[in-house]
N, C-alpha and C positions, 0 to 999 in steps of 0.2 A: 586513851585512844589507841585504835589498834596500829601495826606496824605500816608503814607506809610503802605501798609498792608502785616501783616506778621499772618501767620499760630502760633499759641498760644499750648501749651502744661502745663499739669496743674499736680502738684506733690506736694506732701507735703512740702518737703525740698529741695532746690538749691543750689548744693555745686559749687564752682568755685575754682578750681587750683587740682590737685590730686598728690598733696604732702601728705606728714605725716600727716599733722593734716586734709586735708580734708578730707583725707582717714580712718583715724581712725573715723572721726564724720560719716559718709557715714555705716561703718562694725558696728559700736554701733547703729544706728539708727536701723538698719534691725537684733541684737541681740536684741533688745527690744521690737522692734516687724515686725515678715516678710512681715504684708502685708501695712506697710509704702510704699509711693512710693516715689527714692531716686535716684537723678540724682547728677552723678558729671561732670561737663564742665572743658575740660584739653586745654590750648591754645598749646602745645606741639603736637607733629605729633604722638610719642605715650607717654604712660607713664612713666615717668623716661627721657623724651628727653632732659628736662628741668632741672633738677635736677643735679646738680655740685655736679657729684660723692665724696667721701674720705671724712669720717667722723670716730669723735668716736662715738658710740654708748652706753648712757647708756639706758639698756633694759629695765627702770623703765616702761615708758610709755607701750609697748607691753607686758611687765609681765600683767599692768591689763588689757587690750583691749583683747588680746587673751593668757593666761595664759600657752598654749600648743601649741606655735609657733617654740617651738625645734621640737614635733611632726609632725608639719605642716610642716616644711621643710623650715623655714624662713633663709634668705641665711645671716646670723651672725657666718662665722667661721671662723672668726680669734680672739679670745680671746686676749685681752691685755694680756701679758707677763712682758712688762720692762718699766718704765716709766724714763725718762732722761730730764731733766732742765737744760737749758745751759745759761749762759750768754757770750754773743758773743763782742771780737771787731776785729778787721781787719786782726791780725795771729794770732789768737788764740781763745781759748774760758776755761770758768770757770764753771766747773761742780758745781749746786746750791744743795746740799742735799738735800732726801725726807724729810726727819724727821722733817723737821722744818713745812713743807708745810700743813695746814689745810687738815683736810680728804676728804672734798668734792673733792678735785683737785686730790685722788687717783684716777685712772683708773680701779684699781682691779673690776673684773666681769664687765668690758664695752668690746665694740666687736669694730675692724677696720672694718671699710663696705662700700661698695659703695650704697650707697643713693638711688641711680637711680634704681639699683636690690631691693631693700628691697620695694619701692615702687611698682614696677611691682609686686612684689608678694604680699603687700600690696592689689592691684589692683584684683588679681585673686580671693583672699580672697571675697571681694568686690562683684566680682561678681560672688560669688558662692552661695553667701547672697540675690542673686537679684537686688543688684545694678547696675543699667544703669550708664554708663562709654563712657562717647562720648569725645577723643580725636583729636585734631587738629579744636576745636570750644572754638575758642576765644571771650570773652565776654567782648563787645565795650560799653557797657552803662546799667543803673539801669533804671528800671522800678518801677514808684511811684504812689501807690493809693491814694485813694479820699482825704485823711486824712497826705498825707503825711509820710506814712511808706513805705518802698522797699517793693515789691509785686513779682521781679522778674526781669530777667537779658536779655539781647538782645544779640542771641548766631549766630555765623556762617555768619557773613558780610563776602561776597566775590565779587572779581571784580570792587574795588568802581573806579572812576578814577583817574590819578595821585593825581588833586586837593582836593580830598576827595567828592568830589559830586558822586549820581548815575547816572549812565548810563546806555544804553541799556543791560548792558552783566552785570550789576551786580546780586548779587545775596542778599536781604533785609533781612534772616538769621531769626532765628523763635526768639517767645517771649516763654521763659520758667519762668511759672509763681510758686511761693511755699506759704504754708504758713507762712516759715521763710526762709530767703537767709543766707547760711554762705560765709563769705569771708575768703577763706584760697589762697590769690595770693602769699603769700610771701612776701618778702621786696617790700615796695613801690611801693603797687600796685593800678593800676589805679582808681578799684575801690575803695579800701578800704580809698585811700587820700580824695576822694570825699565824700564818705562819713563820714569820721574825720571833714574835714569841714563845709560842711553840717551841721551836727548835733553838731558842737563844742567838738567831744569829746576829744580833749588834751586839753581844758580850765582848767587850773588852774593844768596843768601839766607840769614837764621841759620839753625842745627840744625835740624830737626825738635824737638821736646821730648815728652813720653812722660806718661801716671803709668798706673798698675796701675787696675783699679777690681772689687771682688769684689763680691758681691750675695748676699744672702738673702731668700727671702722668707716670711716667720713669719705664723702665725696667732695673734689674741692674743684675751685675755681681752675678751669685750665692751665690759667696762666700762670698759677704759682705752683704748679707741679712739676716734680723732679723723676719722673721715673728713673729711679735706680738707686734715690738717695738715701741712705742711712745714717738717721740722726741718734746717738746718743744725748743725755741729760743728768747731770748729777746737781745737786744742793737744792733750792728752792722749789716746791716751798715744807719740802720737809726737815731742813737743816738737820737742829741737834734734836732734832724729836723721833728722830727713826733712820735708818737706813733705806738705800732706795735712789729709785732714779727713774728714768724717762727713756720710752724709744719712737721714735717717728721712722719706717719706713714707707717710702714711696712706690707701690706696686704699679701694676697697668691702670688704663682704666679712668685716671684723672683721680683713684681711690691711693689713700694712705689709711696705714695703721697706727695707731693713735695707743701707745699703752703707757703704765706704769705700775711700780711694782715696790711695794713693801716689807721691806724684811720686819718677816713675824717678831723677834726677838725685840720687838718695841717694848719699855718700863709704863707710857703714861695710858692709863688706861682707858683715859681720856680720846687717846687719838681713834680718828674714825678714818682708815684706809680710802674710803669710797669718796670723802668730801676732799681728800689730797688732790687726789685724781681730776677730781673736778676743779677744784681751785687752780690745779697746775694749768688747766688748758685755758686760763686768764692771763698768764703770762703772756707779755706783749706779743713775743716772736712767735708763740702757739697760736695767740688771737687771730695776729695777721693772718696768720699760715692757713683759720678754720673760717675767717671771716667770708659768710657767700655758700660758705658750704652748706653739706647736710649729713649727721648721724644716719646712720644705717644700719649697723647690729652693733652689739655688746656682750661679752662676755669676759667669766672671771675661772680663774683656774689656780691652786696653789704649784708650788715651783719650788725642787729639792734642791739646797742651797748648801749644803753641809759638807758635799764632796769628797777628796778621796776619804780622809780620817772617818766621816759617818757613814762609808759603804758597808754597809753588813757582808757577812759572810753570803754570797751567793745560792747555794746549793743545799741541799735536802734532802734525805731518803725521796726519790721521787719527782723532785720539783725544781728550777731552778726562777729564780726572780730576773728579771729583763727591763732593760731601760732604766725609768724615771722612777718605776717599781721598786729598785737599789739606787736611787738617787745617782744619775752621771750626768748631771750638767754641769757643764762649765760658767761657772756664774759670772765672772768676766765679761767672757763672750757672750752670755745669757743663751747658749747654745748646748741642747741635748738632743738632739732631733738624730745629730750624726753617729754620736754614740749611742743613742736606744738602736738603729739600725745594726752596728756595729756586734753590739752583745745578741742582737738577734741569729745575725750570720754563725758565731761564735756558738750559742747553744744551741743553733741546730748542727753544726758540725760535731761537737760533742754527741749529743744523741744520737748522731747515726752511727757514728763509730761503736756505741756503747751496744744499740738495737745490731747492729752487722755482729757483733760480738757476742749478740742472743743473751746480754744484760736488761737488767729490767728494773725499777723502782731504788736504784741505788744513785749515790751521789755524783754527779757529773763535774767529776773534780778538773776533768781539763778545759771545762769552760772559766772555771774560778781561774784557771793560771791563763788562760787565755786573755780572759779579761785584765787581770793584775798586771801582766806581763806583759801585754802588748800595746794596741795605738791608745785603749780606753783608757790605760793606765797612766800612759804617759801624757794624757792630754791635762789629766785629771790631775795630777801631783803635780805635775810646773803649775800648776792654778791653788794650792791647796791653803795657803797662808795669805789669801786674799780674804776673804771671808769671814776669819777670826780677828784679822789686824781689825779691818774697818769695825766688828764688834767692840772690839778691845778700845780702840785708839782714834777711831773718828773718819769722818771721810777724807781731812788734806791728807794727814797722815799713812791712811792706805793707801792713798794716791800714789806717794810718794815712796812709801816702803814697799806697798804690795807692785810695784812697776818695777821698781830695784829686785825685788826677788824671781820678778818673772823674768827677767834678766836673766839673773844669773842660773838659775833653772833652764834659762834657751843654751845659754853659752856654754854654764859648767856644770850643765846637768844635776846640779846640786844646790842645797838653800841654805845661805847663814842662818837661817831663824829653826833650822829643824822642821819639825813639822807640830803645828800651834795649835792648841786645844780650841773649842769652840765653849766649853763650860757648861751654863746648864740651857735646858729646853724652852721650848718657847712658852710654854705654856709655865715653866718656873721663871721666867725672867720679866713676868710681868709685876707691877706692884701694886701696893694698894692706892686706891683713888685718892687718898687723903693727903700722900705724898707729891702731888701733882695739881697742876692748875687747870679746871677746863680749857676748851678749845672753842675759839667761837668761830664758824665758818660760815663765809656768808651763804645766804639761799641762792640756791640754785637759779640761773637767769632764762633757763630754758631755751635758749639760743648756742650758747657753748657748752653751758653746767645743764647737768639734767637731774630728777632726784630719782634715786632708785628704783623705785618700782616702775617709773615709765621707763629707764632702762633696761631694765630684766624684761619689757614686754618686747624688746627687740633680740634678746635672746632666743625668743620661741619655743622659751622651756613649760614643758606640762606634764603635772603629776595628776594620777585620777584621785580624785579624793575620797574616794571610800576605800581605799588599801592603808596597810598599816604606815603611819611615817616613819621611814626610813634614817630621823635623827632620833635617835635612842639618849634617853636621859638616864644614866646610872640611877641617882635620885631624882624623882621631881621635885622635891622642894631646895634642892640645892642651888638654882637660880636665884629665889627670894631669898631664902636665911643664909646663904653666905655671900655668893658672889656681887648680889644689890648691896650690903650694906659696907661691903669689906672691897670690892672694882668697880662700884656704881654698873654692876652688871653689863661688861664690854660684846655679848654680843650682840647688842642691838646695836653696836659698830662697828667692829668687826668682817662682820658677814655684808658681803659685796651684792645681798641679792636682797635682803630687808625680813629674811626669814625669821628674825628673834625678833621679839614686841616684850617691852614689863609696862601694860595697861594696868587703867584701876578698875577695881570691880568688888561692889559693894566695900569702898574705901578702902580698899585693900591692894597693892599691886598683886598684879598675876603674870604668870610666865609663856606668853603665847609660840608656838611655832609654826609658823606659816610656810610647811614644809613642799607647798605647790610651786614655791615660789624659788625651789633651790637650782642652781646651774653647776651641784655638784662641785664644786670647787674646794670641799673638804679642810675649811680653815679652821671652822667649829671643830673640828676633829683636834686640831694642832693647837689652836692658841684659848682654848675654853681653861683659863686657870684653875679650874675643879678637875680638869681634865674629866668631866661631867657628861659630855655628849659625843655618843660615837657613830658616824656616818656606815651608814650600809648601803647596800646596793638595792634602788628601788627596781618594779619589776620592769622585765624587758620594753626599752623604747622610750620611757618616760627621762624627763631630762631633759636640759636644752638642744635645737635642733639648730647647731648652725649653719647659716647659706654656707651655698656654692660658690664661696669667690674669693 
């Protein structure tokens, strides 16, 4: 086939994903100076599509990015009120006291928000700044100069054929060229892994670490509504089967967020993420809490859990990685929203100083010590030995130790335990099915519990199905001839959207992909023990579209 020519565009900075942090690096580039030119490429249809609303918010990060964003109108208004820790088992639950609890894990002065809203107005921010905002332009591949640095990203492929070849009706998508690319995709994103390899930036770093995190979000009975409440959840009902826990926030509206979330690092191959979640909202105190109500959207998203010890090296001839892209949440707090903003501010100060300097395509080493060295870093190291204890040693256990360390990490800046390995990945920590007992969960009641797929239809996610699927099998018979006989084949549990099927067909099982049906959440990427199937970016727009609320 001959060579592919694509119409080029040329800009200082390439931002990819218009989340938090791409968004903050994009609004600080154009407050340093307006006549930068600053593009950010959103693969969502609009802004916020992509974005798995119901978070806390701490305003640290928008306190410095725009310091008068209550003036602005920034949509943060539910103030935390009450913060509540429970530990759960099957009738009952055990209220955990504040008093004991490290202060990082107060909520006081954090806001309930939808994600999705804060970004969009993030967005108008943006381009009130000047910033060019092209949503629903998904970017399929890096662009590398003479020398081996990113130059720039390949945006807006449409039309390719099923088999991923062009044909007559496609459309070969421009080259948007910078003199530095950020990559703010999120968890495990296309580009950003390619580029960690690439360039080796986890060398001589632990694993990445993973967990699942599905969402609902309910409409409840007035009368049991707490606007401003923040519930925590640990134990039941996934005890010694996995790590994990629960969060109920109460937003405006009479609406709560309803989540839970799975650390990938599970052994039994057996467990099915999606049926936890559902089971958990049987619990009595959940029950009362949903009884009356009604379901409303869903979605799922994976959540970088590995922290400081699994941040890769930052930077790259060219590029530097942002946010949840370099894993910085604080799993504790279950809180990255503040740091992706944070490293936003950071590599766009960096890049200006570098572009004022008339540098171009080299490494943006004072965002790497920006980030190490300042609030990212230290949010992220008092948190670092939480993580690996509870892998190691159980959830009382990390209660108990990972609290003592956060301790003495507030007080004396320092940790008896060093800093704790996390060992192997998720995708090696799973075992074989033979080792383990099914799991039998009950059917879904349709009232609390819902089963999958009529879940995923409140996502509002749509792929066109005549484009190539976007979950790539290394082998295709690697589902049947290993994974079925040797994990009883974990992604048909796994995946939080119902995308994997092993049907029979002509007495034989087969390996289906119902790749219409994906919300993106990139677990297939993480926990497929063949490490078998690698998630890409489908084309612009397609994906789940979640509301406005």
């Amino acid at each position: 086939m001959a060579e592919i020519e694509r119409e080029a565009m040329e800009y200082d900075v390439v931002i990819v994903g218009a989340g938090p942090a791409g968004l903050s690096a994009a609004i600080r580039l154009k407050q340093l100076d307006s006549d930068l030119d600053v593009v950010v490429l959103e693969k969502g249809s609009e802004v916020g599509a992509h974005i798995l609303s119901g978070a806390v918010l701490d305003p640290c990060g928008l306190d410095a990015l725009i310091p008068d964003w209550k003036e602005k109108g920034a949509p943060l208004n539910t103030p935390v009120t009450e913060d509540n820790f429970y530990m759960m088992g099957e009738a009952g639950e055990v209220r955990i006291p504040n008093f004991p609890m490290p202060p990082l894990m107060n909520n006081h002065g954090n806001y309930i928000v939808s994600m999705g809203n804060v970004c969009r107005w993030m967005a108008e921010q943006a381009e009130e700044l000047g910033v060019e905002i092209f949503p629903g332009m998904s970017c399929s591949e890096l662009i590398y100069g003479d020398s081996g640095e990113v130059k720039g990203v390949v945006a807006g492929v449409f039309g390719l054929e099923p088999d991923g070849s062009y044909g007559p009706n496609t459309e070969p998508g421009m080259e948007l060229h910078g003199k530095y690319v950020f990559l703010s995709e999120g968890v495990r994103g296309s580009l950003s892994k390619e580029v960690i390899a690439k360039y080796g930036l986890s060398d001589g770093k632990e694993p990445q670490k993973y967990g699942v995190g599905m969402k609902e979000i309910w409409e409840i009975d007035p009368a049991k509504h707490k606007e401003g409440t923040v519930t925590h959840t640990m134990g039941w009902p996934l005890n010694s089967n996995a790590g994990g826990g629960s969060f109920i926030y109460h937003l405006e509206n009479n609406q709560v967020y309803v989540g839970f979330v799975v650390h990938l690092n599970y052994k039994n191959p057996h467990l099915y993420p999606y049926m936890e979640f559902q089971r958990f909202k049987h619990h009595p105190m959940v029950a009362e809490l949903l009884k009356g109500g009604k379901r409303v959207a869903y979605g799922a998203r994976a959540i970088t859990e590995g922290g400081w010890q699994s941040m890769p090296k930052l930077v790259a001839p060219g590029v530097a990685l942002l946010g949840c892209a370099a894993g910085m949440v604080n799993v504790p707090r279950i809180k990255g929203n503040h740091n992706a903003m944070l490293s936003g501010k950071a590599a766009a100060e960096a890049a200006y100083d570098a572009i004022k300097a008339e540098r171009s395509g080299d490494e943006l080493a004072a965002y790497e010590t920006s980030v190490r060295e300042g609030a990212i870093g230290k949010d992220l190291k008092m948190v670092r030995n939480v993580k690996p204890m509870w892998s190691k040693w159980g959830l009382t256990a990390s209660l108990v130790l990972g609290g003592l360390d956060m301790w003495t990490n507030n007080i004396l800046g320092l940790s008896v335990f060093g800093t704790l390995g996390h060992g192997k990945n998720d995708a090696e920590a799973t075992e074989e099915a033979s080792k383990h007992q099914p799991i039998d969960y009950p059917k879904p009641d349709g009232t609390l519990s819902f089963d999958r797929l009529t879940n995923v239809s409140f996502a509002m996610t749509n792929h066109e199905e005549s484009q190539p699927c976007h979950l790539r099998l290394g082998n295709a018979e690697t589902p049947i001839s290993v994974n079925l006989p040797k994990y009883d084949e974990p992604a048909q549990r796994y995946c939080p959207a119902g995308v994997y099927e092993v049907l029979e067909k002509d007495g034989k099982p087969e390996f289906v992909v119902n790749f219409q049906n994906c919300v993106h959440c990139k677990t297939c990427d993480i926990k497929d023990p063949s490490q078998n199937i690698t998630w890409t970016t489908p084309q612009g727009g397609d994906g789940p579209n979640y509301p406005n609320m």
